[in-house]
C-alpha positions as CSV (number, residue, x, y, z in Angstrom):
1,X,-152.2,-78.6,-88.2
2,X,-154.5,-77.9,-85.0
3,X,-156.0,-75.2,-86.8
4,X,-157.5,-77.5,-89.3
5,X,-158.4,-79.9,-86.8
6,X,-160.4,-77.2,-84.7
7,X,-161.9,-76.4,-87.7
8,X,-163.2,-79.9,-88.5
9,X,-164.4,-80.5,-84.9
10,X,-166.2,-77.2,-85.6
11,X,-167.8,-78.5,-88.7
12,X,-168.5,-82.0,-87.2
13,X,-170.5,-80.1,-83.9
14,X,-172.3,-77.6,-86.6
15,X,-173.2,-80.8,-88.7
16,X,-174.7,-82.5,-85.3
17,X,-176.4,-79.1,-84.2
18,X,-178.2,-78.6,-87.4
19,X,-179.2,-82.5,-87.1
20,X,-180.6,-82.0,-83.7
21,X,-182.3,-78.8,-85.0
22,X,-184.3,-80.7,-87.3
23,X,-185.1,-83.8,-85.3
24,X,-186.0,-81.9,-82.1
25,X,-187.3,-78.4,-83.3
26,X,-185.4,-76.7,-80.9
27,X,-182.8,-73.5,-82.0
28,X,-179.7,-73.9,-83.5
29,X,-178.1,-72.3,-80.1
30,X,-180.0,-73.9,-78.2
31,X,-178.4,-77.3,-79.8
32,X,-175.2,-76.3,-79.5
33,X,-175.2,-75.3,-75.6
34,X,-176.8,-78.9,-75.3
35,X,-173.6,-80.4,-77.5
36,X,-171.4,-78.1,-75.1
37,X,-173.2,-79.2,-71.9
38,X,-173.8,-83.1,-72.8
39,X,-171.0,-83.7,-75.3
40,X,-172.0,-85.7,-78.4
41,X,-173.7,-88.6,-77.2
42,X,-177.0,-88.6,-79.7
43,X,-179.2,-90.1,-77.5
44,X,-178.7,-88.0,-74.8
45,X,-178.9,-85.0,-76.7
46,X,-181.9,-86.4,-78.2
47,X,-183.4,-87.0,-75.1
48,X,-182.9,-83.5,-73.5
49,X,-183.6,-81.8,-76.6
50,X,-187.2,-83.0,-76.9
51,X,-187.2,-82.2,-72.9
52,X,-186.3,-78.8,-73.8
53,X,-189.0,-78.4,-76.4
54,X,-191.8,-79.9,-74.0
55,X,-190.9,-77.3,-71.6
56,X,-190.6,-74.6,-73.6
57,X,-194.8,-75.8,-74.9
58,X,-195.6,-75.8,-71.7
59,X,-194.2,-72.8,-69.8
């Protein structure tokens, strides 16, 4: 039974990842390092992903 529930988690964090790819712009890895970093609060990942992609404009 854990093994199907990793898997869903799994699914449900590449699900949010891809989401975050396509509102922010930023990488698919990059998205989810933030998910590992921040945990899966969308605004906050929201927020630091468009950080991310300002920074990575400007530098």
């Amino acid at each position: 039974m854990a093994d199907a529930d990793d898997a869903r988690d799994d699914d449900v964090l590449e699900l949010l990842a891809g989401r975050l790819v396509q509102e922010s712009g930023i990488t698919k890895d990059e998205a989810l390092e933030l998910i590992k970093f921040i945990g899966t609060d969308w605004n906050s990942l929201l927020r630091e992903a468009h950080f991310l992609k300002k920074r990575q404009q400007w530098g």
